[in-house]
N, C-alpha and C positions, 0 to 999 in steps of 0.2 A: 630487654637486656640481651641477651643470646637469643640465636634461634640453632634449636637440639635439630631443627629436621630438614635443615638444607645446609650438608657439609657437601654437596659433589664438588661446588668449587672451592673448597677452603677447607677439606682436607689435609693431614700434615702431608699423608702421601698420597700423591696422585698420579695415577697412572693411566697411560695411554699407548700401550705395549702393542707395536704388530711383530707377530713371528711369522715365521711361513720363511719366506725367503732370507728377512734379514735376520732371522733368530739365530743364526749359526754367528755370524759377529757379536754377539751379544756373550753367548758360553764359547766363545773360540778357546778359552781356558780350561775345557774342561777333560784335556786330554792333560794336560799338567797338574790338573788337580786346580782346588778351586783353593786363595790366598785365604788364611787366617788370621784375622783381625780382633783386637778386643775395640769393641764399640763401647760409647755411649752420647746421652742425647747432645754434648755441645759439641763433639768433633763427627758423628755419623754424618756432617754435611758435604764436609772435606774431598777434592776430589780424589779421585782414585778409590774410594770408599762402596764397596759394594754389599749387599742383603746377604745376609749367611744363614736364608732360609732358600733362596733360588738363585745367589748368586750374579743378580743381574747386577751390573754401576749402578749408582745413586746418581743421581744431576748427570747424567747420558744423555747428551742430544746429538743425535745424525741428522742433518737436515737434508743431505742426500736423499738419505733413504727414508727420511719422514719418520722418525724411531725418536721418543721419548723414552725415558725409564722412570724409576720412580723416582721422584722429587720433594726433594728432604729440604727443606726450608733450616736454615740457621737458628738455631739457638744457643746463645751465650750464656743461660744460669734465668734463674727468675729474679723480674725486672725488682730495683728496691721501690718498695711503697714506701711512700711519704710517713713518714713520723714510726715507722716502724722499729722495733726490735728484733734480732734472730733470738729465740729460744729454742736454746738446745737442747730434745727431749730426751728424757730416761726415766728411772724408774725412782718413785718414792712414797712414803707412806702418809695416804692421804687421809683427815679425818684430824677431827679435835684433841688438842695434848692437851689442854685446857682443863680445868674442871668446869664439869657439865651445872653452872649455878643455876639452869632454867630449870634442870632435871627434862631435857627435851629428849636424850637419848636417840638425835637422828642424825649422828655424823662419826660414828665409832669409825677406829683405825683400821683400816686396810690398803694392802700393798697395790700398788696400780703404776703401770708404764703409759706413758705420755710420746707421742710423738712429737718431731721437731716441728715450731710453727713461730707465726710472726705473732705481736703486740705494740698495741702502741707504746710508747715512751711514755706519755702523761694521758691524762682523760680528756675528752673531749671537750673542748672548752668556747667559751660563750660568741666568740668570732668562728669559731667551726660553724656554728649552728646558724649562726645569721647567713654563713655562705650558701646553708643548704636552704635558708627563704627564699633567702635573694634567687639563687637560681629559678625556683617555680616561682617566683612571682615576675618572672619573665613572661607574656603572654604568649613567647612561641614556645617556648617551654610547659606548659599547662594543656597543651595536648596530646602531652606523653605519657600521664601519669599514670592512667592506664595499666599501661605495656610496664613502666617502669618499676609498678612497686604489687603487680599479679603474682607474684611467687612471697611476697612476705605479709600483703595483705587482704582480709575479705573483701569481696566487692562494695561491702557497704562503707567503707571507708577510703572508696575511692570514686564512689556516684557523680561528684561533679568535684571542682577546682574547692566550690566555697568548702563544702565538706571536709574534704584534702584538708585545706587550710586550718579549719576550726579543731579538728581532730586529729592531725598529725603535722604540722610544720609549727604551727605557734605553741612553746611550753607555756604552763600554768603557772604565770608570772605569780600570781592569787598564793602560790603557797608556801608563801613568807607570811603573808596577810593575817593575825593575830589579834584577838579583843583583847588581849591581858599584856600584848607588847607594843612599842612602839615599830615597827617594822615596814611603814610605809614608805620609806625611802628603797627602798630592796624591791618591792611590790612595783616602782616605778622606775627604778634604776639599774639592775643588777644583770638583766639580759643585755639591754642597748648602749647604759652609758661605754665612754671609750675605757676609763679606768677601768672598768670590769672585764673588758676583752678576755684576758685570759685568766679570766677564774672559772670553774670547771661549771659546763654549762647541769642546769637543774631546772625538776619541774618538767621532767618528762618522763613519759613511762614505757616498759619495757617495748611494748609494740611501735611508738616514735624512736626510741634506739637501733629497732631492728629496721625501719625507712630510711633512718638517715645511712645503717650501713649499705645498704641497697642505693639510696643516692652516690655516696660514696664511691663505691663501686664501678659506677656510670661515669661520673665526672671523672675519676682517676685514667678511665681508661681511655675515657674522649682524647686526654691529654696525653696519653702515650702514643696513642696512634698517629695526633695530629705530628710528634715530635718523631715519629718513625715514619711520617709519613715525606718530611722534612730533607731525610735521611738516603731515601726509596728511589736510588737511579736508573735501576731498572724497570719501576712501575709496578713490582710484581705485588702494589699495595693496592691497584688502581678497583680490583677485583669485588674489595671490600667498602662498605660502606661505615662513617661515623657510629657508632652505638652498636654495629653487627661483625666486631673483628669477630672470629672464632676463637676459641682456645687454645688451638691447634696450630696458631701461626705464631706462639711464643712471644706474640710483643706487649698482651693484654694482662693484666693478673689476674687470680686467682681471684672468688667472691672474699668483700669484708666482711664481719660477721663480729657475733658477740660470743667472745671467747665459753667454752664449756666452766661449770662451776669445776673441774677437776685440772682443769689448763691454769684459770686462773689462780688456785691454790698452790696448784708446781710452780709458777709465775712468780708469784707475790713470796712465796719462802726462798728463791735464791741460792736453792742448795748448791750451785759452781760454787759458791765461795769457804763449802767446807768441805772439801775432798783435799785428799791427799794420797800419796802412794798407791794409784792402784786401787780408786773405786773404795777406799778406806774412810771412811766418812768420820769428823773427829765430832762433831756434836749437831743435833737440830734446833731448830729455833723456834721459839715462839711467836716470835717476830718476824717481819723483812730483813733483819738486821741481827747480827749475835747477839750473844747476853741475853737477860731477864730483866735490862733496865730499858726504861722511856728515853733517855739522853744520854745524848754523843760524848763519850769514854776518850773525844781522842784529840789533841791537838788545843789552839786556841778557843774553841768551839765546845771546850770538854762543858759538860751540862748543860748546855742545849738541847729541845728537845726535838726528837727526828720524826717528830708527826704531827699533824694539827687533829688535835681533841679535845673532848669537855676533863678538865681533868679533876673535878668533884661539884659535888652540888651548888650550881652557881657560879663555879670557877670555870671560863672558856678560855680564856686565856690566861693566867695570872695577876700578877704587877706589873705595871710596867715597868719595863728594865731588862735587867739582862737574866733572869731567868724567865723568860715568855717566850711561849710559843708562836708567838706575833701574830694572831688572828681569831678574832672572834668569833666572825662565822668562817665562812670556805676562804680561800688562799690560791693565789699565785700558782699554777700547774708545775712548776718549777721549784717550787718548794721545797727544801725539806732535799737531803741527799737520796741520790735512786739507791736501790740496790743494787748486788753485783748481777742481775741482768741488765742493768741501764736505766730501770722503770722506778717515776716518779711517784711518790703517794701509793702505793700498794698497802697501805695504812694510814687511815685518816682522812683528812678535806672534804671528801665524796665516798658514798657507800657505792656499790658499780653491781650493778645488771648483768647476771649472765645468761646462758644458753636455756640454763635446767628447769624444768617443770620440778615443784617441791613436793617433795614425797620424806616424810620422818621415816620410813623405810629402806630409802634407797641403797645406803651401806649394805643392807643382807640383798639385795636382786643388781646385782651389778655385772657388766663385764671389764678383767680389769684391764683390758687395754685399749685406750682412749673411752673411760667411761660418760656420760652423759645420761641422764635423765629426761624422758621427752616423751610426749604422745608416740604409739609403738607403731611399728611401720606393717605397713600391709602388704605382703609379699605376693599375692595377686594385683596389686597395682605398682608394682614398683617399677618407678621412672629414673631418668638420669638426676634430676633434680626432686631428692627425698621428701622434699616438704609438700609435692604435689601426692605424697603417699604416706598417708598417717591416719591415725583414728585415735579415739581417746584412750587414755590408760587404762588399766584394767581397776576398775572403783571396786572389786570384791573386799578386797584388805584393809578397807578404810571407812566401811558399813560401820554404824553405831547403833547398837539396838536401843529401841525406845521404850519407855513404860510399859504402853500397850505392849512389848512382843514384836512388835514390827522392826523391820531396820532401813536406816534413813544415813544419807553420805553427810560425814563430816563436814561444817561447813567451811573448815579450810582446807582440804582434799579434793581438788578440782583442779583441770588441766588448762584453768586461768591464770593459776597462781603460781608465779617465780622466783627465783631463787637469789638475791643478792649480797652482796660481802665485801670488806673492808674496814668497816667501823667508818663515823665520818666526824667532822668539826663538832656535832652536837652528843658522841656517844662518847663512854669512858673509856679506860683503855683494854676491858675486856673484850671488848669487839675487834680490838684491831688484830688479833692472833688471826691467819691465811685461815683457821678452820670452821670458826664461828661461824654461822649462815645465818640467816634468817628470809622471811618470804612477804610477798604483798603482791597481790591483784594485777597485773599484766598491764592493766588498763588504768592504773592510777600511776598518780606522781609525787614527790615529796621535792622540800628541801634541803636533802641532806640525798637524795640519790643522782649517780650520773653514771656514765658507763666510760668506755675505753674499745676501740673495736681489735680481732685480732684477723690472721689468718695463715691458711695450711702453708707450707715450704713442701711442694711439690717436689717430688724426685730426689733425686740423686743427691746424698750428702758430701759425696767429694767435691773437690771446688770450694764448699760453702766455707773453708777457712777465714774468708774477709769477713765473715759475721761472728767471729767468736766474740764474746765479752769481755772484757779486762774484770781482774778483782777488784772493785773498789774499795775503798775504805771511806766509812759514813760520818766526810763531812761539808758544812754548811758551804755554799759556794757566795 
């Protein structure tokens, strides 16, 4: 992916500064005093624009006298990702308003602020996933895989191609597969046929959502480089190579990833769309959407409903007709009105995978800004990239004493098990509140889970105007 330990030539700044003779041209300003400037990162490239820590120009070339200064490479704003949304972070209270009918007691209310970051628009859906086969079933591609996917997974899941393949590119088409149902059409259809394309891909498990954002990631960036490199009249692209921009040269983004379960929850509730005067907030929701009903309040659309679920025993869809939900099992990515951040299904079709290791404690051990739940990081190993710096949770709080006297870890209290949410086409509509959670095995996969990837909005919030949201109003398009 990156390489953290050869920035000398791809550095933002780079310098190659002689003084001595020519230094005096450099601060000839410094009997008038030195110009004050307000910086930031998309105009500090600008000429005239000098450091207002030593005062040298930025982009200064003498070729006289052989005098480089430091050289600030252009930055316009972070480039847009494909399928992405801005969310715009703030503060809200995260945690179940629901009643607790498991009696699980592991998502009580507390306040927590969010910073600003991207999301996809819909889940990842079944033509995504074939994209990320297809690429590794490239054979000059499968001697990368390696390099590509050492920072998200163990080596033993990446030993050879076949491996790769059995364990992380192909989902478990099998789990639709059912003695008591007819289901074999799903089993042989529902990843590859074309009609499926964009139903939300399933049958994969948290650590294949975390490869494909990692693919993700690579291929996106291959793709800006190549179209920067398009661009590049000067050459000053020529330095870098396919797959090894830096971070540092503003043209690559940011890693994709799987949103935190505390992102996803500020996400999927929507709150832009009840503020008023001044940070005045006029009600919360139980939903993605206002109100306490299932179906759309508004227009020719009114009783419809805004989420695909099971909506009682045996009933997945309705009647046919005009009060259905129009699907049986999962549905169309497009489905269904987004909310007022833009995002489709944050209720319903697919349950979604996020960041968090599951702990029914985690409400009382948090911190509450940008919280996350995850194996704790080890501050004698810590790297630029945290995941090479972790160790397991701390298991004391999750000991259950046995008969004997002795005490033995719970066996759902392991740093295997993660954290997912939404509700999806086979659950009712008590799952579909942003707060409900529930967890499963890292390493397993259902049909009713998918994911959606997100990532950080770097820097500076000024400028990000073009990303504001519109308020929607939820209806059927």
């Amino acid at each position: 992916m990156r390489k953290h330990g050869k920035l000398a030539g791809s550095l933002l700044l780079t310098a190659a500064m002689l003084f001595g003779a020519t230094s005096c041209k450099l601060f000839k300003k410094k009997e008038q005093g030195f110009e004050f400037q307000i910086q930031k990162s998309t105009n500090v490239h600008r000429k005239g624009m000098i450091s207002q820590v030593t005062g040298i120009p930025y982009n200064y070339e003498d070729t006289v006298n052989n005098v480089t200064s430091l050289v600030v490479n252009e930055y316009l704003g972070q480039p847009d990702g494909p399928n992405l949304v801005f969310i715009e972070g703030g503060r809200f209270v995260m945690g179940s308003g629901e009643e607790d009918i498991l009696y699980t007691r592991d998502n009580k209310e507390r306040t927590v602020s969010i910073q600003s970051f991207f999301m996809d628009r819909t889940e990842v859906a079944n033509i995504h996933w074939l994209e990320f086969m297809h690429y590794y079933e490239r054979p000059q591609n499968q001697g990368t895989i390696q390099e590509d996917f050492k920072l998200v997974l163990s080596p033993d899941y990446t030993s050879s191609y076949e491996e790769f393949r059995k364990r992380i590119l192909l989902p478990d088409t099998t789990v639709w597969a059912n003695d008591k149902a007819f289901n074999d059409s799903y089993v042989q259809n529902y990843l590859r046929y074309p009609g499926f394309r964009f139903f939300p891909v399933v049958g994969v498990s948290w650590v294949q959502a975390k490869a494909f954002c990692a693919w993700r990631t690579k291929a996106v960036n291959e793709y800006l480089f190549a179209e920067a490199k398009k661009k590049d009249k000067d050459g000053r692209l020529n330095e870098y190579k396919p797959g090894q921009v830096p971070l540092e040269s503003g043209i690559v983004l940011p890693d994709y990833r799987l949103p935190t379960e505390a992102e996803w929850e500020y996400a999927a509730k929507g709150l832009i769309g009840t503020q008023y005067n001044d940070e005045n907030q006029s009600n919360g929701r139980i939903y993605p959407w206002d109100g306490h009903s299932l179906r759309n309040p508004y227009g020719k659309q009114m009783g419809t409903f805004l989420a695909n679920f099971k909506r009682g025993r045996g009933d997945y869809a309705g009647i046919a007709g005009r009060q259905n939900d129009g699907a049986l099992i999962t549905e169309w990515i497009y489905a269904y009105p987004p909310n007022d951040f833009g995002l489709y299904n944050m209720a319903g079709n697919v349950n979604e995978w996020v960041e968090d290791v599951y702990r029914p404690l985690a409400y009382e051990d948090f911190d509450d800004l940008n919280p996350v739940r995850r194996e704790r990081l080890d501050s004698t190993r810590l790297r630029p990239d945290t995941t090479l710096s972790v160790y397991g949770d701390d298991e004391e709080n999750y000991l259950v004493r046995k008969a004997d006297g002795s005490k033995a870890l719970n066996s759902l209290i392991n740093d295997d098990v993660r954290v997912y949410k939404g509700g999806s086409w086979k659950d009712v509509a008590y799952w579909l509140s942003p707060g409900t959670r529930r967890f499963l095995d890292k390493n397993k996969s259902t049909n009713d889970i998918g994911f959606r990837c997100a990532m950080i909005m770097a820097g500076e919030k000024e400028g990000e105007n073009r990303r504001k949201n519109e308020t929607r109003k939820y209806r059927r398009k």
